[in-house]
C-alpha positions in Angstrom: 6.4 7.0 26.5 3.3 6.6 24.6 3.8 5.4 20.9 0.6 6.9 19.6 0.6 8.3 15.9 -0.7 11.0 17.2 1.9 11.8 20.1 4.8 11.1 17.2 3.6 13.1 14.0 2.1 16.3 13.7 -1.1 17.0 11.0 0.6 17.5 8.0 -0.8 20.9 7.1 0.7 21.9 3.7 3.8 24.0 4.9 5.6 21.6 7.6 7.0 19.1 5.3 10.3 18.7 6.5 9.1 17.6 10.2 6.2 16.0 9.2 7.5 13.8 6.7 10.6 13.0 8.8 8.5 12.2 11.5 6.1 10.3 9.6 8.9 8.1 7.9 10.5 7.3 11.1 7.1 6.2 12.4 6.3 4.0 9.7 10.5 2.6 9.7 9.1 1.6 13.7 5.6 -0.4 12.1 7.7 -1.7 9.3 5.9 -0.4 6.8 8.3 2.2 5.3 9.5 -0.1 2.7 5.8 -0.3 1.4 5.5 3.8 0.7 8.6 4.0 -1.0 7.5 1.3 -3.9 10.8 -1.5 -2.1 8.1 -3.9 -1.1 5.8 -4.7 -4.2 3.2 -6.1 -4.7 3.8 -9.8 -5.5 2.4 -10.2 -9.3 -0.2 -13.0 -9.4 0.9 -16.8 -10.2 -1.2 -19.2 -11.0 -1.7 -22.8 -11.6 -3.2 -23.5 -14.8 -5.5 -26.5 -16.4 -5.3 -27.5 -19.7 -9.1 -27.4 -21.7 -10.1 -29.0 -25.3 -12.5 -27.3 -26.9 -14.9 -29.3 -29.1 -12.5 -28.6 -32.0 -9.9 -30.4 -30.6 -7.6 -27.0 -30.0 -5.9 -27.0 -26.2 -5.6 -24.0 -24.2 -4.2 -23.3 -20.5 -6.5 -21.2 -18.5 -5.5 -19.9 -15.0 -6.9 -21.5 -11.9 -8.6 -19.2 -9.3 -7.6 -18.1 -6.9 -3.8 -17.4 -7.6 -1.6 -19.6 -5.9 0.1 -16.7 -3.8 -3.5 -15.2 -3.2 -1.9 -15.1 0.9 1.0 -13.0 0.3 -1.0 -10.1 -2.2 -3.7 -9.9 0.6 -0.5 -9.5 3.3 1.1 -7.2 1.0 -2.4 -5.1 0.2 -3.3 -5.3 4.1 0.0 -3.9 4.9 -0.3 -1.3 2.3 -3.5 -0.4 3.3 -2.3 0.6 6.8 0.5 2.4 6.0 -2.1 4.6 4.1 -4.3 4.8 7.0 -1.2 5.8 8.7 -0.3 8.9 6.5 -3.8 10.1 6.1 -4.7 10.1 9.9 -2.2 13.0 10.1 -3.0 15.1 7.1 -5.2 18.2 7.3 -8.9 17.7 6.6 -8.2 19.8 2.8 -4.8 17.5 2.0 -6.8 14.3 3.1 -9.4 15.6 0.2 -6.9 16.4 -2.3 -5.2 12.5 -2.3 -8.7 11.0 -1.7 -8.4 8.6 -4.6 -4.6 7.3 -4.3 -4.7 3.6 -4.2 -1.3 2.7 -2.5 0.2 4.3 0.3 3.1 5.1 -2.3 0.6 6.8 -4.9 -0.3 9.1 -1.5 3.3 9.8 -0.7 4.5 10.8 -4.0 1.6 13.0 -4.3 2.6 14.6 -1.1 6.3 15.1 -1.7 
């Protein structure tokens, strides 16, 4: 049994929500990437290390170090977005893909959707 998107979930055309989104959520459950469209798996805010500067007046200030010490884990997490997008726009209708062009997170596209 082939485990193609494209064998598993139909184009989402605009009136075959139920199956499609069904379909499209149990895919995604099987990549592991459900948890990403519905907003469970966040993005990790940044932390950084910071270093401690005098200016010539004397007055100290922290200012973050680049890149943020969990830089790994927000490109994972913006990776793993990023496909489960690719994912849910693979299978939308040409005029739907147009429409939800400009979402940014695969849970920005879903939400629009539903």
């Amino acid at each position: 049994m082939s485990t193609s998107i494209s064998n598993l979930v139909p184009i989402f055309s605009g009136v075959n929500w139920n199956d499609w989104s069904a379909k499209m959520e149990d895919f995604l459950g099987s990549q592991e990437l459900w948890f990403y469209v519905k907003g469970i798996n966040q993005k990790p805010a940044a932390v950084f290390d910071y270093e401690t500067v005098e200016d010539a007046k004397g007055t100290s200030r922290n200012i973050p170090i680049h890149p943020a010490k969990n830089a790994p884990e927000r490109l994972l997490w913006d990776e793993k977005d990023f496909k489960a997008k690719s994912f849910i726009r693979i299978r939308l209708s040409t005029d739907i893909q147009t429409l939800f062009k400009d979402a940014s997170t695969s849970k920005e596209l879903w939400d629009g959707l539903e």
